[in-house]
N, C-alpha and C positions, 0 to 999 in steps of 0.2 A: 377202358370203359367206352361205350357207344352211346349214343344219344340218337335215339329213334327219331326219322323225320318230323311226325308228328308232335314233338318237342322242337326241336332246331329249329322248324319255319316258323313259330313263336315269337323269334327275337325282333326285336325291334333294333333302332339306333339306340349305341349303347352307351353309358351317361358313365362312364370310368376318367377316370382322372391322372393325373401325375405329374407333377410339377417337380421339374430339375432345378434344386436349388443350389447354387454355385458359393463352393465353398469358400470363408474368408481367404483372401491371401495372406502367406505370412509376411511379416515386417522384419524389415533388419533388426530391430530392437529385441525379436523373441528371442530365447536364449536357442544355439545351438545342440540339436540333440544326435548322435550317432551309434548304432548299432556295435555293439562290442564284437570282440574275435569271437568266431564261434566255431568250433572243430564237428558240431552234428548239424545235422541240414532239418530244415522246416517241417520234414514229413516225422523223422526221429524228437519233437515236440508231439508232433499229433499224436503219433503212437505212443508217448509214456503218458499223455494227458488221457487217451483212450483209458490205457490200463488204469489208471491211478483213478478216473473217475468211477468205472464199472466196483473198484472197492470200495471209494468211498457211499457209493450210494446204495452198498449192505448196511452202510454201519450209522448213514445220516437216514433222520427220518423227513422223509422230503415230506412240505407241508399239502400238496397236492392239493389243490384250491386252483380250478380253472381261469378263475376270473383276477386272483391274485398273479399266478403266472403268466397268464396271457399278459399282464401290465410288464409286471420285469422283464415279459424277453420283446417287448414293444422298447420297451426304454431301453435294453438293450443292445438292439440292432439297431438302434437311433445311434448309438455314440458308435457304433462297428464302422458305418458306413461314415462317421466322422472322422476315422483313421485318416493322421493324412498319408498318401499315396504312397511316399518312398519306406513306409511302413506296414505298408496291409501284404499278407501273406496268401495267394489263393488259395493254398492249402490248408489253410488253418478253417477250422467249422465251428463256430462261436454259437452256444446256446446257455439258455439262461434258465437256474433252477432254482426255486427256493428251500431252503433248510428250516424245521420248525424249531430254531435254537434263538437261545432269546439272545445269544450275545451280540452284541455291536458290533457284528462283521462281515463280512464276505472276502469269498476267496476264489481266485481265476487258475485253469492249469494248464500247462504250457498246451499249445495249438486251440484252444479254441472255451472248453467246458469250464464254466463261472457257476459260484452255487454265492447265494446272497441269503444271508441270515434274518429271518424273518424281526427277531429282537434290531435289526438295523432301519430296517423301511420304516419299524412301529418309533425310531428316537428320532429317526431325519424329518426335520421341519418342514420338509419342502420337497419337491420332486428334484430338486438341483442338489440338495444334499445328498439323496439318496445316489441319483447321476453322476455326482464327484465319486463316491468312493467305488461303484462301479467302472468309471471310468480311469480310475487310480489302477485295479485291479488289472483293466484289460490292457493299461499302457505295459504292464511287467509280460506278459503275453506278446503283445505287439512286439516289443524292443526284445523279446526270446531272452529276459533276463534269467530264467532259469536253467535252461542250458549253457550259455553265456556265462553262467557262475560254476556248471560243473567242470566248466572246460578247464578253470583253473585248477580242478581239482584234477588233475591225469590221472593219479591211481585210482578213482574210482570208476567203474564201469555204470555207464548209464542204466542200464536192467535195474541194479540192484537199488535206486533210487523210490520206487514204483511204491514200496510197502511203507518205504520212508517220508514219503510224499503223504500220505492218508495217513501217516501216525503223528508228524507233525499239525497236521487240522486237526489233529483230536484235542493231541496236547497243546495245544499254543506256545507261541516262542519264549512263554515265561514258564514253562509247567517242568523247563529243568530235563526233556528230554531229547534236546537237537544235540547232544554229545552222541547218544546211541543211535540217533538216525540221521549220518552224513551226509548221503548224498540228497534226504528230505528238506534236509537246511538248505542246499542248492537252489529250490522250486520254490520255499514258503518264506524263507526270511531272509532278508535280501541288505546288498551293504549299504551304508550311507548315501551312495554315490549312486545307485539301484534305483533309491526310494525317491532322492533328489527326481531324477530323472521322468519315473511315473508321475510323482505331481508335478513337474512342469509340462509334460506331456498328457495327461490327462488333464489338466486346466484347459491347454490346446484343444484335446479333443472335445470338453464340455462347450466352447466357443462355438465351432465349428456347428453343431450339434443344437445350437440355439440357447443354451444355457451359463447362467453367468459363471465364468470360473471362480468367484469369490464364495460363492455355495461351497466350492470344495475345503476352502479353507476355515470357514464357519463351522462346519462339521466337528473341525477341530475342538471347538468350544465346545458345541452340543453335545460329543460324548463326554468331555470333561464335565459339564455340568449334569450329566446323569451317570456320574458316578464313574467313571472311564472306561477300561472296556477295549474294547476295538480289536485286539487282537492283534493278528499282522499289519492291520491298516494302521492302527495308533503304535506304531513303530516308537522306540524312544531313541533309534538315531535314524534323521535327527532328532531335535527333538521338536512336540507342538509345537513350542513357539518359534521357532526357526521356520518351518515348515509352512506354519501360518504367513507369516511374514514375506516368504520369498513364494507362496503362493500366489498372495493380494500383488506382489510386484510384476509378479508377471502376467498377471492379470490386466495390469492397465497399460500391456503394448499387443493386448488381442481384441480384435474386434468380433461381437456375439453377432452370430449368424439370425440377425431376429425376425425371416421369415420363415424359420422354424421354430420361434417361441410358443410354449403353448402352458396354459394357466394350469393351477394348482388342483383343480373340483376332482378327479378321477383319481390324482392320487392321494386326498384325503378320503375320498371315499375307501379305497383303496385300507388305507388305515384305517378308517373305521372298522370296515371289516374285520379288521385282524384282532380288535380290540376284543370282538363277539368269540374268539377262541379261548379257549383255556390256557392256563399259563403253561408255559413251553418249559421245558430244561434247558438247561445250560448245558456246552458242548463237555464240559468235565462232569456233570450227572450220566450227560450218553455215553460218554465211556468208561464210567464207571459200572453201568449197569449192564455192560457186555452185551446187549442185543444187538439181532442182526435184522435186518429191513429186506428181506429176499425178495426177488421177483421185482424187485419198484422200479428199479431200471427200464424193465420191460414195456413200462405202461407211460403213454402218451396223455396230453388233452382230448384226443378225440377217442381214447378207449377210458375215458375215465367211467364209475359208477352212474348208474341213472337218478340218482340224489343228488343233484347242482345246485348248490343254492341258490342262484338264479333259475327257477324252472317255468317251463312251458305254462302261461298265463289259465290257461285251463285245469290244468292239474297236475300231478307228480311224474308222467311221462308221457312218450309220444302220444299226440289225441288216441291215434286207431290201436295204441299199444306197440309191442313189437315184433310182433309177429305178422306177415304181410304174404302176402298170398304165394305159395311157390311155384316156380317154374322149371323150365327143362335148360334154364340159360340163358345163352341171346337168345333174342326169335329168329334169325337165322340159322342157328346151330352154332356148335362149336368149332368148324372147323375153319384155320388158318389155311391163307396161303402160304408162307412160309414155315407150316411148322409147328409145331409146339412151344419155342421159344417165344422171344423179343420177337418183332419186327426188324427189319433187313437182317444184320449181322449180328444181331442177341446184344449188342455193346450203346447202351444209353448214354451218352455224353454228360459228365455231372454238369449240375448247374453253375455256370460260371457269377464269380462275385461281382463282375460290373452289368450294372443294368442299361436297357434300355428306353425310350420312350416311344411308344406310339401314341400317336393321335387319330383318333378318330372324328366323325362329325358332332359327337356332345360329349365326348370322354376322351381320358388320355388312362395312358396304366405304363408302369416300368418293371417289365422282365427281363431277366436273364441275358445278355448280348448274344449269348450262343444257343437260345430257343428261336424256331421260326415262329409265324406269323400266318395261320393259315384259316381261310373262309369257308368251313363244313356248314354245308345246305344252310346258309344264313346266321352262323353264330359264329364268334369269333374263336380263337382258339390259339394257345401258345403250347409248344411240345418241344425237347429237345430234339435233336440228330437219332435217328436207333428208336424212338420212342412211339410210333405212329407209322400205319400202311393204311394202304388199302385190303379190306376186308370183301367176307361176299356181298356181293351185290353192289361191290362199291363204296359203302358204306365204309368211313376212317374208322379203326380203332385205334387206342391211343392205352400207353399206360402208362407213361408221366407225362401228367399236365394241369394248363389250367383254361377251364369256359367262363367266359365273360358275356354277358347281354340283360338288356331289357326288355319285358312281356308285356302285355295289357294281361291286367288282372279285371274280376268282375268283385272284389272286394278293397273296401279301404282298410281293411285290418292289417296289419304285417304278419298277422299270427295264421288269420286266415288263407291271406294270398299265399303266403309261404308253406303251408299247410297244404294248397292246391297244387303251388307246382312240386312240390315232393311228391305227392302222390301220383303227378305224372308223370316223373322220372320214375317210377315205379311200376306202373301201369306199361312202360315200355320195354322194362328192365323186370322182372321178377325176382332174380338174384338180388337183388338194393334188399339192405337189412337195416334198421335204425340201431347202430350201437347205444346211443346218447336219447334225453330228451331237450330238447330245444334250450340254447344256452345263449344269453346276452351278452353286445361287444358292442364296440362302436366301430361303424365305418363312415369315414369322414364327417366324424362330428356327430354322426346319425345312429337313431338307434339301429342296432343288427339282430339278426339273429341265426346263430350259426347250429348246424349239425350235422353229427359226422354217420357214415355208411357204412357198411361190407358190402363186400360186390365179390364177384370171380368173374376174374378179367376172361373173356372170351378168346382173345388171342393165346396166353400164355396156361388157362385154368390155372391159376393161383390165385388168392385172397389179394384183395387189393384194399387202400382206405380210400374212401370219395366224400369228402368235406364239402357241403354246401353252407355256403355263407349268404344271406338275404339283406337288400334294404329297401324299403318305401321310397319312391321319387314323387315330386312335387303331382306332380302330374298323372299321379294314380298306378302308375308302371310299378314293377319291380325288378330291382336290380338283384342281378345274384352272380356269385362265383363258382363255380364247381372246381375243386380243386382234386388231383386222380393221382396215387403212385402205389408201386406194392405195399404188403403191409408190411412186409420185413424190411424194406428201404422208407419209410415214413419217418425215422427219428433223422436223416439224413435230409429229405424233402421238407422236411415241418417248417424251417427258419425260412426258407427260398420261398414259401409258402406265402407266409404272415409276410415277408417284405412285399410281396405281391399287392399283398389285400390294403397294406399299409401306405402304398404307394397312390391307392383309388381315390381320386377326389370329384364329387358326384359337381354336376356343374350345372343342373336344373335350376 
């Protein structure tokens, strides 16, 4: 995407944020935790968790509620980047999806994809309970306990795991079918020694993360006291009160991160919301009723429906609608110097898991360690390696990245201002299409309002997605993000994305 002069020189000093918060250390007291033998390597996780997710999410009906998942993969990528260190895997791609099954559970698969059961958010008391069992989930991930367990198994060949994996989340470890699916019991239901191991290291990560690790043990009680439930997580080796017990103990040789603390209001709200759905089924009604969920995979946040429940303050979709004036492209033309491809060698450099921070003169923001840093006609801008040239006339184009700044607006509305500079990213751009109509979020505390684009990237003519995110500054300005990748590389980009946006703290 390109951004027309008469946009860029717009920007003001830009009010972004990001504060590195430094993780507890650990104490001798914490128990020691070590990675098991493991015969397949970090990328053979991704790829069964790949496969076994793309099935599971025929056969789960994913609740698809933007404002619901945007929370879960917020809270999320909160305990990811709590991993500690001699456990994070950069190959592994951790994202977060909700299931509209009312049991007590959620479930993580090896490399990276976590799906959290909506009946779980609606019993946990707290944003810390909810965070405990998430965090439970992605210690088994982290620590690669599911490969780790097949390795003991030699005669089974990792492939054939794949069907057993998603027939085990159907049936639960008590529905009497982990005899017929071997190598599923490997990834879903894990030994004594397994389980031990996730809660004491998901307690860790809940610390780290700003969260009390005692939530994770309370949880215990709360699905006992509505009825039980849990699924994989309410394991019966050990048992609750074991678990309980050596949870809370090791809980009082961690120290809570609690300049990451943050109150309860979003995610009750959160839960309210879910309360306004109809009642869900149970994961043995969905598989009892043989359907399949096609296509759901395909669909992100930013191609959701134009019925959000949160909608544009004005009405049911974009103010001017969606259809928006056509053109013949950029206003330069289509043509690349390098090509029809990428930029330089076609090869975009993924996003790397450790961040960075820059500061600027009223903002700070933490991207990527492996994106540069670069100043196009007065707006700021991050892009990997491979991702950005020069175009005609000079002009960067860019197709993964993300634009950061602040304008003088001539309204105090958020709906309005934001309403004006879309339209001038528009007015520069002809190809900009509103997939969405205007959807509510919070950036740093503040209300947001986000929506998403089509574009055909000028460098490469391919569909691209171009996320604008807005917020109101003190001072009458608006802050906004643009964030740019293909649209067939978006579910890859999305997490890299939201840590971006996550990382902004407005300092007007």
């Amino acid at each position: 995407m390109k951004i027309s002069h008469r946009v860029a020189v717009q920007s003001l000093s830009f009010i972004l944020l990001l504060a590195v918060v430094l993780m507890p250390n650990a104490t001798p007291a914490q128990t020691q935790i070590k990675l098991h033998n493991n015969k397949y390597s970090p990328m053979d996780d991704v790829r069964l968790g790949r496969q076994a997710a793309a099935e599971a999410e025929q056969q789960f009906p994913l609740l698809r509620d933007p404002a619901v998942d945007a929370f879960v993969e917020r809270v999320g990528q909160r305990l990811v980047a709590a991993i500690p260190p001699e456990f994070q895997h950069h190959e592994f791609r951790y994202y977060f999806k909700v299931i509209n099954a009312s049991d007590i559970n959620a479930f993580a698969l090896p490399g990276g994809p976590m799906y959290v059961n909506r009946g779980m958010i609606q019993a946990a008391k707290t944003e810390g309970e909810m965070a405990g069992v998430m965090a439970h989930e992605l210690s088994h991930v982290a620590l690669r306990h599911g490969t780790a367990q097949a390795t003991k198994a030699q005669k089974y060949a990792i492939g054939a795991g794949v069907l057993g994996v998603v027939g085990t989340i159907l049936a639960g470890p008590a529905a009497g079918e982990l005899a017929q699916l071997p190598v599923g019991a490997y990834f879903l239901k894990f030994s004594r020694e397994y389980e031990t191991e996730a809660d004491l290291l998901g307690a860790r990560i809940m610390a780290n993360a700003g969260y009390d690790p005692h939530d994770l043990a309370n949880m215990f009680q709360t699905i006992q006291a509505q009825g039980g439930g849990g699924g994989g997580f309410l394991s019966d080796h050990p048992s609750s009160k074991d678990r309980y017990a050596r949870i809370n103990q090791e809980a009082q040789h961690l120290q809570v991160n609690t300049a990451m603390t943050r109150d309860n209001r979003e995610f009750f709200g959160i839960r309210e919301r879910l309360r306004g759905y109809p009642p869900a089924q149970t994961m043995a009604q969905i598989q009892r009723s043989g359907q399949r969920y096609p296509n759901q995979g395909n669909r992100y946040p930013n191609q959701y429906p134009n019925q959000y429940p949160n909608q544009y303050p004005n009405g049911n979709s974009y103010p001017n609608g969606n259809s928006y004036p056509n053109g013949n492209g950029y206003p330069n033309g289509n043509g690349y110097p390098n090509g029809n491809g990428y930029p330089s060698n076609g090869r975009v450099a993924y996003p790397s898991s450790r961040y960075r921070t820059y500061n600027e003169d009223s903002f700070s923001v933490a991207v990527p360690d492996n994106w540069s840093k670069l100043d196009e006609q007065g707006t700021l801008w991050f892009a990997p390696s491979g991702a950005y040239s020069s175009g005609v006339n000079g002009q960067t184009v860019f197709t993964h990245a993300v634009n950061l700044g602040a304008i003088q607006t001539n309204s105090r509305s958020l709906a309005q201002a934001t309403d004006d500079f879309v339209n001038g990213l528009q007015r520069s751009n002809g190809n900009l299409r509103a997939n969405t109509s205007y959807q509510r979020l919070d950036v740093d505390g503040r209300t947001g309002l986000f929506l998403a684009l089509s574009n055909i990237n000028g460098a490469t003519g391919q569909p691209e997605i171009v996320n604008v995110t807005t917020a109101q500054l003190r001072d009458g300005r608006l802050f906004y993000m643009i964030a740019i990748s293909p649209r067939n590389e978006y579910p890859s980009y999305q997490t890299t994305f939201q840590t971006i946006l996550r990382s902004v703290r407005l300092t007007d």
